[in-house]
N, C-alpha and C positions, 0 to 999 in steps of 0.2 A: 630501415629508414633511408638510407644511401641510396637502394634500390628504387624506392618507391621517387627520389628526386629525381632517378636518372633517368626514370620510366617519365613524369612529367617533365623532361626536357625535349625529352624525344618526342611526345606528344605537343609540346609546346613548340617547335622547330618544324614540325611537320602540318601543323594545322598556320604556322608562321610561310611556309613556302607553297603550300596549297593557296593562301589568303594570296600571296604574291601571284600567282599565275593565273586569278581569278580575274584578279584586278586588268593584269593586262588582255586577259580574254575579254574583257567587258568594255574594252576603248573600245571607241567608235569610230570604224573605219569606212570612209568609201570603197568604190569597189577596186581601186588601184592599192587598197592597202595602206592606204594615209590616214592618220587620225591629226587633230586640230591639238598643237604642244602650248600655242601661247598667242594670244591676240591684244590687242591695243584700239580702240578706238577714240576719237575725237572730234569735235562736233562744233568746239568755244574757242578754240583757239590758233585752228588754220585759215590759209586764206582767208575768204569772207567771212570774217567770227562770225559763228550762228547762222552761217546759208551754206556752209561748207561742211563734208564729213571723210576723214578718210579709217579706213579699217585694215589693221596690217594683221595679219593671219599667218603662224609659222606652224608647218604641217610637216611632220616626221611620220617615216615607213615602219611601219612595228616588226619589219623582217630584217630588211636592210641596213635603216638607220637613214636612207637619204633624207635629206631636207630643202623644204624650200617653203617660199614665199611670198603671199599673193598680197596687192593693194588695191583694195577698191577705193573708188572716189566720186563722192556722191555733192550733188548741187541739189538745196532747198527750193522747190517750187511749188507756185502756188496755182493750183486748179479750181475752177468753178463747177461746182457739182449743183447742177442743174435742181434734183428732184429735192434737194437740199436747202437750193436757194440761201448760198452762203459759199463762202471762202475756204479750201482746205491748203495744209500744208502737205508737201508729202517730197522723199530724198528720190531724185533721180540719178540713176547711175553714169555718168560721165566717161569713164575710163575702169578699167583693171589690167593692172600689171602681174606677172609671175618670175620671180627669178628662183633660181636655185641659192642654197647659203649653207653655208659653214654647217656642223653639227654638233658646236660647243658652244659657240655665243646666242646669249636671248638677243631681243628683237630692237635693246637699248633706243626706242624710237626721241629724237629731241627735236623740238620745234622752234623755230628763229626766224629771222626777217635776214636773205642771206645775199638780199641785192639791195637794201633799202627802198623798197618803192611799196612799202607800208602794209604789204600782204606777208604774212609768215608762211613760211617754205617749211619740209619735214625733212629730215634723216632717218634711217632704222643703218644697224651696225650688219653688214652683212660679211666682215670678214674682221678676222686679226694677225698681224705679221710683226714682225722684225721682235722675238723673243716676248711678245706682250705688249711693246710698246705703239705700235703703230696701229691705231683703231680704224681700221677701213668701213668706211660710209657709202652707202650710197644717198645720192643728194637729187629731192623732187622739186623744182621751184614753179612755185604757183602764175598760172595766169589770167589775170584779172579776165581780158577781152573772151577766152573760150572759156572759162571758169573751171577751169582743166588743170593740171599738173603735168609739167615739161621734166622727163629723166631725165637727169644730165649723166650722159653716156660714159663719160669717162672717169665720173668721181671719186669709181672707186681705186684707179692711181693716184691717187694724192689722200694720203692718210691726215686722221689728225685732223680735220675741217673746221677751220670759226670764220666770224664775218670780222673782219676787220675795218670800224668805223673809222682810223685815221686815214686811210688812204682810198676808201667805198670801196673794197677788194674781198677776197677771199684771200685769207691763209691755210695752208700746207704745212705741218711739222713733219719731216720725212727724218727718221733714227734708221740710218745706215751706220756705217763705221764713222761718220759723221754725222752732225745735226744742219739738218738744209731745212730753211723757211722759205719758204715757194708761195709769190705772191700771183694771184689768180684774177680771171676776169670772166665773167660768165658770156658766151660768145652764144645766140641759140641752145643747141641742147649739147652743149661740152663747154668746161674749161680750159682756160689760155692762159700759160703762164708769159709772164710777164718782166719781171723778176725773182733771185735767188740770191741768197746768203747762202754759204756754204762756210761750217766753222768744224773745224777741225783743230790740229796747234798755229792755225793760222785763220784769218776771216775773210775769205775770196766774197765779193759782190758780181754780179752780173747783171747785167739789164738787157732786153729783148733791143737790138738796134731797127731801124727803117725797112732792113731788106728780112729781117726775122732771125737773123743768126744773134746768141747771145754773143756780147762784149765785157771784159771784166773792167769794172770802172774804177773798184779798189781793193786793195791787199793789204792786210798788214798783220802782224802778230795778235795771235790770242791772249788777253792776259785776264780774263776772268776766270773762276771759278768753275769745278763743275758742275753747280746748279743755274751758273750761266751758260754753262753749254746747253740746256736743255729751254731753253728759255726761246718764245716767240717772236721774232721780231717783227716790229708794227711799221717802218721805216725802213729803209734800205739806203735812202738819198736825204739828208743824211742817216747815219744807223743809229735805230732806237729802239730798243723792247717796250 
């Protein structure tokens, strides 16, 4: 009886790791060796709801492991088809981007309004630092007038991204050996910081002065908590979370 289990273990582990190598022979790869790992698409709720599509596509090398990922961006338009004698809709392609990305994080894509001017912008997660904590972004923000989507070149230096409605900014939670809230301004295709809280066992503020060098405008003791330390600040002039 012993025998007879060991014998279907063996058979069951063996038809278990044939099944496994099957599988991966059966992705579907182009001819550079990429198969499609994870996709996202969107149609209701970027830019122009309902004229707008973007499609984020993360493609991994079934040899190597690299990865990367592409965005297309498509605009709703509408063509007269003659022999039809009627109206059609149909997606035109706008734009496609490709970056390379990490080969542990999904494609965590979030969609917000990240300049307020009432069109929603997208992120997908294209990296992660500082022990887990610091979720690196990259940041699309839509443009109304080409009906396009603007990379913003630098976003993914500043971790941690929300729109911050008290001050119409963008925030930065940067977790170094400190906690720096990095107040941002969308300049063309990069951010500008502006100001910076830096808290440590002390809370240094900084503001961007006239000629562009920061100036520290206040200092003083830390006395909160350490779930204050983690904490975003919405305020710099005065300081507020």
């Amino acid at each position: 009886m012993k025998s007879l289990k060991t014998s279907f273990n063996i058979v069951f582990c063996a038809f278990s790791i044939l099944f496994l190598f099957s599988c991966s022979g059966n992705l579907k790869q182009d001819k550079d060796g990429y198969y499609s790992e994870e996709k996202f698409v969107d149609s209701l709720n970027v830019g122009r709801k309902g004229k707008t599509k973007v499609e984020f596509e993360k493609f991994r090398h079934i040899k190597n492991g690299d990865v990367f990922v592409t965005l297309n961006v498509y605009d709703l338009k509408d063509i007269w088809v003659e022999s039809k004698g009627s109206m059609f809709h149909t997606w035109e392609l706008k734009n496609t981007f490709k970056f390379i990305k990490d080969g542990v994080t999904g494609l965590d894509v979030q969609i917000g309004d990240f300049n307020n001017d009432g069109f929603n912008d997208v992120t997908y997660q294209s990296g992660i630092a500082g022990r887990g904590g610091n979720i690196v972004m990259t940041l699309f923000v839509y443009d109304p007038e080409n009906k396009d989507f603007i990379h913003i070149k630098n976003s993914e230096s500043y971790p941690n991204l929300t729109y911050n409605p008290k001050l119409n900014c963008i925030n930065s939670l940067i977790l170094t050996g400190s906690t720096i809230t990095s107040f941002l301004t969308i300049r063309k295709d990069s951010l500008q910081e502006f100001a910076r809280v830096d808290v440590s066992d002390k809370i240094v503020v900084e503001e961007k002065d006239s000629t562009g060098k920061f100036k520290v405008i206040e200092e003083k003791v830390f006395k909160g908590n350490d779930k204050d330390l983690y904490k975003v600040f919405r305020n710099y002039k005065p300081l507020e979370y």
